[in-house]
C-alpha positions as CSV (number, residue, x, y, z in Angstrom):
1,X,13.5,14.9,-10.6
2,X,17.1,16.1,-10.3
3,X,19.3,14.4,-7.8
4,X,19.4,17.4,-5.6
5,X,15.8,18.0,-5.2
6,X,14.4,18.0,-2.2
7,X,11.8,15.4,-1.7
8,X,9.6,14.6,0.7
9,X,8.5,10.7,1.3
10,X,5.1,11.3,3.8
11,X,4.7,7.8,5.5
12,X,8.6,7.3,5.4
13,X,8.2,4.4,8.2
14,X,5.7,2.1,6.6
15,X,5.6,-0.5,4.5
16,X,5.6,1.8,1.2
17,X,6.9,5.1,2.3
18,X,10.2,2.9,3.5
19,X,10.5,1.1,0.1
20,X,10.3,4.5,-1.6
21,X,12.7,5.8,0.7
22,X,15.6,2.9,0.2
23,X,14.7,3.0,-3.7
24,X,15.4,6.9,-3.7
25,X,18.6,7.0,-1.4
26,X,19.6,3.9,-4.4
27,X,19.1,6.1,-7.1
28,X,20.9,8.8,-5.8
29,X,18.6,11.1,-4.3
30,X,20.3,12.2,-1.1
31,X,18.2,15.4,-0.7
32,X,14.8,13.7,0.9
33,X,12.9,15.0,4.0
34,X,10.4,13.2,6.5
35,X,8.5,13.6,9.8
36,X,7.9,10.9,12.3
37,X,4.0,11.1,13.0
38,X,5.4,11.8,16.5
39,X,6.4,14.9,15.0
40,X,4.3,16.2,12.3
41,X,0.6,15.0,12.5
42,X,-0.7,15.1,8.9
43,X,-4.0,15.3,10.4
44,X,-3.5,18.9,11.8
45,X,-3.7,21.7,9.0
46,X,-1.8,24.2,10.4
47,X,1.1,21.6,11.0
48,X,1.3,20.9,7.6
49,X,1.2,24.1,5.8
50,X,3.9,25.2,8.6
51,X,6.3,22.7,7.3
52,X,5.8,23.3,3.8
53,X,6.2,27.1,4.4
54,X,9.8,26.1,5.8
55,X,11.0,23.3,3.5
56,X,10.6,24.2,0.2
57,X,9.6,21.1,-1.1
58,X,9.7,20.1,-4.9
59,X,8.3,16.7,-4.8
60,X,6.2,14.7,-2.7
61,X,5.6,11.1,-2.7
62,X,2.1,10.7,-0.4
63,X,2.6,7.3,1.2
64,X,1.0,8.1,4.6
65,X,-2.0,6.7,5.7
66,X,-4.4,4.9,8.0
67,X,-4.4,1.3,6.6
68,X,-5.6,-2.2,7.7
69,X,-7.0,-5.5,6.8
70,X,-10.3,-6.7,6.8
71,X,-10.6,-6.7,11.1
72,X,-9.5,-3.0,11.2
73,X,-11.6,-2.0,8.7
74,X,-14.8,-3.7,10.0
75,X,-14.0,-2.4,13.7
76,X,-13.0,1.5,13.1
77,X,-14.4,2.8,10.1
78,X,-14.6,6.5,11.2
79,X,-11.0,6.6,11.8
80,X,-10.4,4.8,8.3
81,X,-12.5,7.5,6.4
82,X,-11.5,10.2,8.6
83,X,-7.9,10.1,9.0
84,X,-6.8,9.5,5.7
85,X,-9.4,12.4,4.4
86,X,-7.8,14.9,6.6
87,X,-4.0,13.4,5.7
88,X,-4.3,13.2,2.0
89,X,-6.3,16.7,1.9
90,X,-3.6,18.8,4.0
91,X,-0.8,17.4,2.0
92,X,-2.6,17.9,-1.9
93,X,-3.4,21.3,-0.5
94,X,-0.1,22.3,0.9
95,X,1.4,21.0,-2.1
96,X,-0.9,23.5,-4.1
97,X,-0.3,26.5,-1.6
98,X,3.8,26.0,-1.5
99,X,4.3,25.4,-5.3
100,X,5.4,21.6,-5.3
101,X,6.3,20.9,-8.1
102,X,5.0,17.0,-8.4
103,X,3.1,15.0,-6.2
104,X,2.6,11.2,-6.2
105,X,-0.4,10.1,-4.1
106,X,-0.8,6.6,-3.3
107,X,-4.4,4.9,-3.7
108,X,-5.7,1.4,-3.6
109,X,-7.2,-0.9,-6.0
110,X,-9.6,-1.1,-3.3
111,X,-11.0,1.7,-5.2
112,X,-12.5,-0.3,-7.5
113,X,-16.3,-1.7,-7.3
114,X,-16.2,-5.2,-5.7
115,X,-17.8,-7.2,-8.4
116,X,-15.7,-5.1,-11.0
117,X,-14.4,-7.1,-14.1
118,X,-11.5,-8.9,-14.0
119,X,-8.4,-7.8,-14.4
120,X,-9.5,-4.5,-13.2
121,X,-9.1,-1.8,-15.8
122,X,-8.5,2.0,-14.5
123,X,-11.4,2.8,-16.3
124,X,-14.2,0.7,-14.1
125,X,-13.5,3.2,-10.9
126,X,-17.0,4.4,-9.7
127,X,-18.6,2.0,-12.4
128,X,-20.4,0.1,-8.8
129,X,-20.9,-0.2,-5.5
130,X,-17.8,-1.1,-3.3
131,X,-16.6,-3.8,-0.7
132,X,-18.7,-3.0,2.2
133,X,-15.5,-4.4,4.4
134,X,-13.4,-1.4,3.5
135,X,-16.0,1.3,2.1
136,X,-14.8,3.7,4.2
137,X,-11.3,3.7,3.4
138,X,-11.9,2.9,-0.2
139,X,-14.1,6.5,-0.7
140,X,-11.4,8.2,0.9
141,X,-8.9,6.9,-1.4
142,X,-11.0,8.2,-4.4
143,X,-11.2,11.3,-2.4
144,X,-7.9,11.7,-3.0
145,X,-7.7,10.5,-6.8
146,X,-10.7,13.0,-7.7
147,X,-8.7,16.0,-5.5
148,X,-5.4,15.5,-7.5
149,X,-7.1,15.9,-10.7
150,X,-9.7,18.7,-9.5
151,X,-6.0,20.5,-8.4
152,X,-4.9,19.7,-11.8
153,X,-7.4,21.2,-13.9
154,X,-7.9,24.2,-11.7
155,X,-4.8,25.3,-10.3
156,X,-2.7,23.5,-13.3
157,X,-0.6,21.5,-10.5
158,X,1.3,18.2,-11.5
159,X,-0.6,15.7,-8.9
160,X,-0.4,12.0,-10.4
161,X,-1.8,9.0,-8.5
162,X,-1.3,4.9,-8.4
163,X,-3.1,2.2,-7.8
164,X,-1.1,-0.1,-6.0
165,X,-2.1,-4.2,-5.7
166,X,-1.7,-5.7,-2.3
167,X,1.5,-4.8,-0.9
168,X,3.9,-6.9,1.6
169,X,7.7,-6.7,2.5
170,X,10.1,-5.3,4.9
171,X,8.2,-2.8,7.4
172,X,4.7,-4.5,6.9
173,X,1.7,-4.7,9.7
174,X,2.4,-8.1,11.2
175,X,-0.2,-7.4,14.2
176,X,-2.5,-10.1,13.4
177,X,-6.0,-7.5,15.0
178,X,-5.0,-5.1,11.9
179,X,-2.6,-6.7,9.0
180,X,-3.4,-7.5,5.5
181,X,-3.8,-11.5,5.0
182,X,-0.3,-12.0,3.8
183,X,1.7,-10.8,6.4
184,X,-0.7,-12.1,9.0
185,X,-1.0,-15.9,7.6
186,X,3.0,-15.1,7.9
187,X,2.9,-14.5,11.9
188,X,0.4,-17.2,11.9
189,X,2.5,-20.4,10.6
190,X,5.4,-18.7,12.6
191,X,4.1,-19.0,15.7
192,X,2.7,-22.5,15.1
193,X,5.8,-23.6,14.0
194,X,7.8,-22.2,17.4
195,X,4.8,-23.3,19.8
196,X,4.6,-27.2,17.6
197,X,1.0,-26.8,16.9
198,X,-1.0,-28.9,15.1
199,X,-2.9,-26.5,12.3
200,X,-3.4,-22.7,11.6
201,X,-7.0,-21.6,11.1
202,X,-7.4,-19.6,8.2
203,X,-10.3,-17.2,7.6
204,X,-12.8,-17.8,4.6
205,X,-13.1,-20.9,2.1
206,X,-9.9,-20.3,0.7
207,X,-11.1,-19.4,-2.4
208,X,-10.9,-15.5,-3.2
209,X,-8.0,-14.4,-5.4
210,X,-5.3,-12.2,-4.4
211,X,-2.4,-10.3,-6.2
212,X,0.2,-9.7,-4.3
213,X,3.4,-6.9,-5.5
214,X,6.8,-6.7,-3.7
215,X,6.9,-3.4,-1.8
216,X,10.5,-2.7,-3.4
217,X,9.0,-3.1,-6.9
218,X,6.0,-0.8,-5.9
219,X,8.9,2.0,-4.9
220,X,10.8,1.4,-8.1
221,X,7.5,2.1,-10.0
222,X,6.7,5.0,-7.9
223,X,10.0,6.8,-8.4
224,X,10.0,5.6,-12.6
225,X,6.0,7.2,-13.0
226,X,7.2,10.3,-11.1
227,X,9.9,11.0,-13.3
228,X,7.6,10.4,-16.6
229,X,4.2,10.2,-16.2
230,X,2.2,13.8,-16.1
231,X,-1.3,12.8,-16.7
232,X,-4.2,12.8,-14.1
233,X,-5.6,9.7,-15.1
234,X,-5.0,7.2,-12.5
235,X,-2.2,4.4,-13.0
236,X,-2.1,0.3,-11.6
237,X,0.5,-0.8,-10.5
238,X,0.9,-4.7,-9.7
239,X,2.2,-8.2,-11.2
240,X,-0.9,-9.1,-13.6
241,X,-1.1,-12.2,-11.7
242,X,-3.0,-13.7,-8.9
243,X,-3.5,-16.6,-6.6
244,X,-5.4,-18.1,-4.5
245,X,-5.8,-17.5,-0.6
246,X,-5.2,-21.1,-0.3
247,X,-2.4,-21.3,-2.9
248,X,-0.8,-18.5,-1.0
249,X,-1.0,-19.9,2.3
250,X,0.7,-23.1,1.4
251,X,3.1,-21.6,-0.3
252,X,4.0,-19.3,2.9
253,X,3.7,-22.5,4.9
254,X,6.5,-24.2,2.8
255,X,8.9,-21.2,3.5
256,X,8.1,-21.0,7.1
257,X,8.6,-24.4,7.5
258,X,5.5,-25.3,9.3
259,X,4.3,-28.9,9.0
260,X,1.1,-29.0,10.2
261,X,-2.5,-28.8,8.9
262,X,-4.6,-25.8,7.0
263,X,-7.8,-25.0,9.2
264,X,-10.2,-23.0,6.9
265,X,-12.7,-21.4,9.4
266,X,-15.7,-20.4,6.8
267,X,-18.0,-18.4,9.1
268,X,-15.6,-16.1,8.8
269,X,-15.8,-13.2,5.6
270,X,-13.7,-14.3,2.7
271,X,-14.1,-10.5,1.0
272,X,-14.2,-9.7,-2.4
273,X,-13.9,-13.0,-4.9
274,X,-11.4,-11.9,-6.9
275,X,-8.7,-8.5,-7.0
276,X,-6.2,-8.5,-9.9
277,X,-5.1,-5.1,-11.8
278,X,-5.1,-4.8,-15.4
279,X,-1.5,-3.6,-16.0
280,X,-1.5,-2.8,-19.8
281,X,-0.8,0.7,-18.9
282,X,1.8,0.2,-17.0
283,X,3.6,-1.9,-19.1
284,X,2.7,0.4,-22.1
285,X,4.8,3.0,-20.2
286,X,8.0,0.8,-19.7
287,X,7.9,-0.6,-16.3
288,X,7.3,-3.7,-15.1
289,X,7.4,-6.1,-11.8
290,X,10.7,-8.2,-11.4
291,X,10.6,-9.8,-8.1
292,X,8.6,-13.3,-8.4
293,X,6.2,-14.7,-5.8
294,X,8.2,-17.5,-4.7
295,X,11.2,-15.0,-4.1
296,X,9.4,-12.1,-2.4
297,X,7.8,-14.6,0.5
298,X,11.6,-15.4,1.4
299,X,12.9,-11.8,1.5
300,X,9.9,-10.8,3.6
301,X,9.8,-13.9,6.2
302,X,14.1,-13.1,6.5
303,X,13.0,-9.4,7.3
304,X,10.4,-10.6,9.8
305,X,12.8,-12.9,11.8
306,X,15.6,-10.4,11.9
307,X,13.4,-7.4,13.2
308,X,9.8,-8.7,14.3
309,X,10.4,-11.9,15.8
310,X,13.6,-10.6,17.4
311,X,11.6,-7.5,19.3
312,X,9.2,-10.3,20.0
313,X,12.3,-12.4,22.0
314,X,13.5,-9.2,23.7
315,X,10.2,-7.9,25.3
């Protein structure tokens, strides 16, 4: 990408599309457009091939879509599948249509079968049946993996995609009904340290396994596969390293400062066992994570008192 391209981050207000926004303003890349959902509904066809008619776009980074954790998923289905089928297919196709000349979509390792080999190899996508929690979601994500490359090979477009780990960092979900476990188990031992509570409950055993990659080092990958990756095979991105929910929760607890007890309620799901990437690809094509666990957890809680907890004060 040149510096003055003009390049549009879909999903600029979320937890990725903002971390590929600050990383591309960082580089240098002052030329970038976005819509507000307010203003430009992915969702409607005709909205979308408008704009691209009038911007012009060379590249497109597609970080907008319908997300959740395990609750959301469970409760609205439909508007999982739905949603992201009609975002990611307007945008691929608009791309197509207006000549982009790159496009980045943004999958999930969710992708991947739920009993899938670990680490999870790019290779073992539709190798077996899914996690029932997040199905829906998960087959429109590979909706959008299998339309990049069918654009590829017919039209002879440059569509790549990623498979990112579990996110967290500035601009996550915090609500605890739809959120991710991380940010949520954040909220939680917040809350229990300002209201002096006694324990948090935490849903499951404790036991599945989680990777978890800095939202800033997701962008930083984005923008460093866009400028040399051209293939339509699909790329992981993440730490090669996981931990336990358990693990994780104690170690939010410690930077939180809460000092009461874990609760682990176990009639709740726990999900699949395990989710850790296989990065050797990654790595094999020069990039790789920098910001540690330990180090992530503070930068995120810091954003989450500064702008969360301070709306939260001033309701």
């Amino acid at each position: 990408m040149d510096k003055d391209s003009l390049i549009y981050v879909a999903g600029h207000k979320g937890l990725v599309g903002s971390a590929i926004k600050r990383q591309l303003l960082k580089l240098g890349y002052n030329n970038l457009v976005y819509r507000k959902s307010s203003e430009l509904d992915l969702r409607d066809a005709n909205a979308v091939n408008q704009f691209f008619n009038e911007e012009r776009i060379d590249y497109v980074f597609l970080a907008a879509a319908k997300v959740g954790g395990i609750v959301a998923n469970n409760e609205y289905p439909a508007d999982f599948i739905r949603d992201n089928l009609l975002i990611q297919s307007n945008v691929i196709d608009a791309a197509c249509r207006y000549n982009v000349k790159k496009l980045l979509f943004l999958g999930s390792t969710c992708i991947y079968p739920k009993y899938a080999p670990q680490p999870m190899k790019e290779e073992y996508l539709l190798t077996g049946a899914l996690e029932p929690t997040n199905e829906p979601y998960a087959i429109a994500k590979i909706a959008g993996i299998k339309m990049c490359e069918s654009y590829n090979r017919q039209y002879g477009t440059k569509f790549i995609s990623v498979m990112p780990t579990n996110l967290y960092g500035p601009n996550d979900n915090f609500d605890l009904e739809t959120s991710h476990v991380l940010p949520a188990l954040m909220r939680k031992f917040h809350e229990a340290k300002v209201n002096k509570k006694r324990e948090v409950e935490i849903w499951g055993t404790g036991s599945p396994r989680r990777e978890f990659l800095y939202s800033d080092d997701l962008a930083d990958a984005c923008v460093y596969l866009m400028n040399i990756y051209e293939e339509s095979a699909i790329v992981n991105i993440g730490v090669g390293e996981d931990i336990s929910i358990k693990d994780l929760a104690l170690k939010i607890k410690e930077v939180v400062g809460f000092e009461g007890e874990l609760v682990f309620n176990t009639d709740k799901p726990d999900g699949t066992p395990r989710k850790l990437v296989d990065v050797t690809k990654l790595t094999g094509l020069g990039w790789k994570a920098s910001t540690l666990l330990d180090e992530g957890l503070r930068k995120a809680y810091n954003w989450y008192l500064k702008n969360v907890e301070v709306k939260n004060l001033n309701v």
